[in-house]
C-alpha positions as semicolon CSV with decimal commas, in nm:
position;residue;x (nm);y (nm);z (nm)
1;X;-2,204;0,684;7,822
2;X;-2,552;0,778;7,773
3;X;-2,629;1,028;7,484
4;X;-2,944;1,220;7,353
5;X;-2,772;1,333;7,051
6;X;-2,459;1,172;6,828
7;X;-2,152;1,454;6,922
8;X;-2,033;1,533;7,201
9;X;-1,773;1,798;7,298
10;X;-1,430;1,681;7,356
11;X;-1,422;1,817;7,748
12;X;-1,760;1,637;7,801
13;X;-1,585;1,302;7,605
14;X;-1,278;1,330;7,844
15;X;-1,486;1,384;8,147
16;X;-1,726;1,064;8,081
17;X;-1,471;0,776;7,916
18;X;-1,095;0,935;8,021
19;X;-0,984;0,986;7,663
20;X;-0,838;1,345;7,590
21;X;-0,807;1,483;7,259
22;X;-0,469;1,588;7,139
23;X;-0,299;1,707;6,830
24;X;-0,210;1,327;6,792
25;X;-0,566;1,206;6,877
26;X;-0,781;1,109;7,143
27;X;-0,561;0,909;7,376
28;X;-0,573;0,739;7,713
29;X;-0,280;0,657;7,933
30;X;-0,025;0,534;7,700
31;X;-0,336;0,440;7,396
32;X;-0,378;0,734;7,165
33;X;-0,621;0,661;6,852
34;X;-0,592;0,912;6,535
35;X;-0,877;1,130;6,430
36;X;-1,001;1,249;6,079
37;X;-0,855;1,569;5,966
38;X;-1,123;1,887;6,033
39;X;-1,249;1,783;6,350
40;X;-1,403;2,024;6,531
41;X;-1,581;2,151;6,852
42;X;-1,812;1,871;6,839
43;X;-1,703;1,515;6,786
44;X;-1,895;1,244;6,579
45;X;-2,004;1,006;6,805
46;X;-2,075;0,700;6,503
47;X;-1,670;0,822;6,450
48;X;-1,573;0,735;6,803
49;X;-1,751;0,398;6,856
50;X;-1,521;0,285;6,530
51;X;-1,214;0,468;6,612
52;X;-1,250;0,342;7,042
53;X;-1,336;0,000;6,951
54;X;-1,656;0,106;7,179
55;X;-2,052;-0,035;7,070
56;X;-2,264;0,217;7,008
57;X;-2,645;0,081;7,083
58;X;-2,965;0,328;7,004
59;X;-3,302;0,281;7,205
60;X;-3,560;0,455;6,947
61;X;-3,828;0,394;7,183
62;X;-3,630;0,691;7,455
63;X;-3,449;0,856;7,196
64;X;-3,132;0,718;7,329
65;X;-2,768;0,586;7,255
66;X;-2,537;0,455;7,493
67;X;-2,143;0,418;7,402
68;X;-1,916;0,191;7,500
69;X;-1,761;0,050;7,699
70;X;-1,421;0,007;7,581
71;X;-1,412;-0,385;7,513
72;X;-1,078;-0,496;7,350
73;X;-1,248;-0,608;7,022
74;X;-1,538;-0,779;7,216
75;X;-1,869;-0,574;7,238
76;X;-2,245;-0,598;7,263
77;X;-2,384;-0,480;6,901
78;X;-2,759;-0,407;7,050
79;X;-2,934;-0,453;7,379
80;X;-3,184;-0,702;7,295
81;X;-3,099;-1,044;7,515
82;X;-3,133;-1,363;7,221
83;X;-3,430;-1,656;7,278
84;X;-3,324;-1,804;7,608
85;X;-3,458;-2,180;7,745
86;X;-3,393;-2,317;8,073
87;X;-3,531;-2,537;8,326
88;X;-3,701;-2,372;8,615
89;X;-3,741;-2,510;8,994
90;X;-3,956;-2,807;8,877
91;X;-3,766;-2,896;8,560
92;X;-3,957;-2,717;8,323
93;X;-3,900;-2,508;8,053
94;X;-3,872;-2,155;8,075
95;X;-3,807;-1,921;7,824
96;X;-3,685;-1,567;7,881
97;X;-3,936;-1,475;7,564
98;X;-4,206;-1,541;7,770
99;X;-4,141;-1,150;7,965
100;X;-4,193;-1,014;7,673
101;X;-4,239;-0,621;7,827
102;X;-4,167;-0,681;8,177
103;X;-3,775;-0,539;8,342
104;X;-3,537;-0,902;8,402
105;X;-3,269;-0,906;8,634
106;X;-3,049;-1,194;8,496
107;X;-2,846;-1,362;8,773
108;X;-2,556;-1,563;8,634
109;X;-2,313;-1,791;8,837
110;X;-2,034;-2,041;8,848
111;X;-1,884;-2,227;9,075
112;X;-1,529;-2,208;8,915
């Protein structure tokens, strides 16, 4: 979920990620996750990424934040991709560093 600003209503929350706020909390399918007490039209979007389990990453250079996505205790705590080595075509080394600035598609596979 890409945001602009940290709240978000509840309908555009439910209409986004699936999770619907009720007296009991926010819930999805059978999961419902308890709120503060005084929440109001606008829900605290720092609040959600704790309560949802969900990372909450900021890009200052765009003046954006992206939420989520639900990972079962296993999320990405910033966008930035660590110092990566490998051996290109000829058996050299290539490091991912080295595109500083420039978009990367990164291709991963496995032959299990």
């Amino acid at each position: 979920m890409i945001l602009e600003q940290l709240d978000v209503t509840p309908e555009e929350l439910q209409a986004r990620t699936g999770w619907v706020l009720k007296p009991e909390g926010l819930c999805k399918a059978d999961r419902c996750v308890t709120l503060p007490d005084g929440v109001g039209r606008r829900l605290d979007v720092e609040m959600l990424a704790e309560r949802l389990g969900m990372a909450l990453v900021h890009d200052p250079d765009h003046g954006l934040w992206a939420l989520g996505p639900e990972s079962g205790g296993r999320a990405l705590m910033s966008a930035e991709m660590p110092e990566l080595t490998l051996p290109d075509r000829d058996g050299n080394p290539f490091s991912l560093s080295s595109l500083l600035g420039t978009k990367v598609l990164l291709l991963a596979w496995a032959s299990w």
